[in-house]
N, C-alpha and C positions, 0 to 999 in steps of 0.2 A: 523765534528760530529754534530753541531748546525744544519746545514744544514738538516739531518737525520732526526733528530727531526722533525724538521717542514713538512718535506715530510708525517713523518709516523701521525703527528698529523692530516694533510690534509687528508692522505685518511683514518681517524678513522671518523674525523669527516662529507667527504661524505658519507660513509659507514653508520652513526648513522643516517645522512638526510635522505636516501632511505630508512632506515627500520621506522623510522618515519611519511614520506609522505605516507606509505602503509596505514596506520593506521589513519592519518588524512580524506583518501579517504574515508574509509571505511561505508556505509549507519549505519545510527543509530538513531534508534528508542524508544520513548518512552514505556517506559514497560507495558501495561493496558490487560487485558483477552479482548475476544471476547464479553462479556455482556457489557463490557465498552465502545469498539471502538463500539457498534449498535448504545447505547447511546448517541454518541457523534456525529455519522454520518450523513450526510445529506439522505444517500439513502445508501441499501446492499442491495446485490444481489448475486446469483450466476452466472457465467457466461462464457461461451466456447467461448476461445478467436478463433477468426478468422483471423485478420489479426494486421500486426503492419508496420504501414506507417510513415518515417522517418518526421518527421516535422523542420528538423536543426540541429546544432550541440548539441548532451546531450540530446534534448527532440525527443517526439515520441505521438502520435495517435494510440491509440488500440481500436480496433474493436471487440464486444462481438456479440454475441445472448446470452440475458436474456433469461436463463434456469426458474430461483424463483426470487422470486422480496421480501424480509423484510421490509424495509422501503424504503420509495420511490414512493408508490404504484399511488401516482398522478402525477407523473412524466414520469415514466417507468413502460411500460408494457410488460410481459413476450412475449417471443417470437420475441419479437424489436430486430433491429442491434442498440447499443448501443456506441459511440465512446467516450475514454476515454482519456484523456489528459494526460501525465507524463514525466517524464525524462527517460532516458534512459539506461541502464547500470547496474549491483547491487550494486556499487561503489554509485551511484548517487540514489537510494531508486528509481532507477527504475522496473517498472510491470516485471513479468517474460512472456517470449517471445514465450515459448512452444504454437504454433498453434494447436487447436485441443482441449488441455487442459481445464480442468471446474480447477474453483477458486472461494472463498468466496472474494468479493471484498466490502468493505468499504468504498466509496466515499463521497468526499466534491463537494459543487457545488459553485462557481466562474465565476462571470460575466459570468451566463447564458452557462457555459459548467461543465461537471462531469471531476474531476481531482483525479487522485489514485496515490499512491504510494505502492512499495513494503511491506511498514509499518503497510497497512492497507491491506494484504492478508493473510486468512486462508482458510482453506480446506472447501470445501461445508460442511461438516457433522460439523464442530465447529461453524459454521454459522447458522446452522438449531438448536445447542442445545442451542445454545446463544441466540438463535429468539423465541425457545419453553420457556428455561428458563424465559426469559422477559413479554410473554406471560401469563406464569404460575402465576409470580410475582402481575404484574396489574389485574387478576381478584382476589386473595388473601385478595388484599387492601383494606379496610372498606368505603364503598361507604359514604362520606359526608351528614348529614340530616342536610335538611334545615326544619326549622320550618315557 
C-alpha cells in the first residue's frame, strides 16, 4: 500500500512540474500603453518584416524595410533594410516571424545594433496614434521664457 502512495505522489508531482514549467516559459511583459513604450524607446518605427535568419540557439536576426520612422529619425531612415536582434520563440519574448507582415516595433539600441522583443510590438496604427498623440502633447506645452 505504502508503495502506491508514493508511485501516485510521483507522478502528481511530475504532472504539477509540467503544468508549472509551461508557465514559467511563458514571455512576460511589462504592462506600459503605446505612448509610454515611444517614451522609453531608443528608436519606432514601422516595418515589413522580410527576412528572419537564425543567429544560434533561442536568438535570431530580423530583417525589416522601414515603412515610417517615430523616433529614431537620425539613425534610420525609411525605406532602409533594417536588421533587428532578438530571441527567438513566443516562449522567449521573441519577434513574431510572419514575412511579409508590417508591425509597430519599439527598439532599444545596444553596443551599436537595434534589439526588439515581442514586448515591444504593436500594430502600425497604435504606433502612429501614440507618435500623433506625443506630438500633440509637446506642442500643448508652455514654451519656457527666459528673461
Amino acid at each position: 500500500m505504502r508503495g502506491g502512495r508514493v508511485a501516485i505522489a510521483a507522478v502528481v508531482a511530475a504532472l504539477l512540474g509540467l503544468v508549472f514549467a509551461g508557465s514559467a516559459l511563458a514571455c512576460s511583459c511589462l504592462r506600459s500603453t503605446p505612448a509610454e513604450s515611444l517614451a522609453r524607446s531608443d528608436a519606432a518605427i514601422v516595418g515589413q518584416l522580410l527576412a528572419v535568419e537564425s543567429r544560434g540557439p533561442g536568438r535570431a536576426a530580423y530583417r525589416y524595410r522601414v515603412l515610417r520612422v517615430f523616433r529614431g529619425h537620425d539613425a534610420i531612415e525609411r525605406g532602409s533594410a533594417l536588421r533587428v536582434l532578438g530571441s527567438r520563440g513566443g516562449a522567449a519574448c521573441g519577434l513574431p516571424e510572419t514575412v511579409g507582415a508590417r508591425f509597430g516595433l519599439f527598439l532599444s539600441a545596444y553596443r551599436g545594433r537595434w534589439t526588439g522583443s515581442l514586448c515591444g510590438v504593436v500594430s502600425p496604427r497604435q504606433l502612429r496614434i501614440a507618435a500623433q498623440k506625443a506630438e500633440g502633447a509637446s506642442r500643448s506645452r508652455p514654451l519656457d521664457c527666459v528673461s
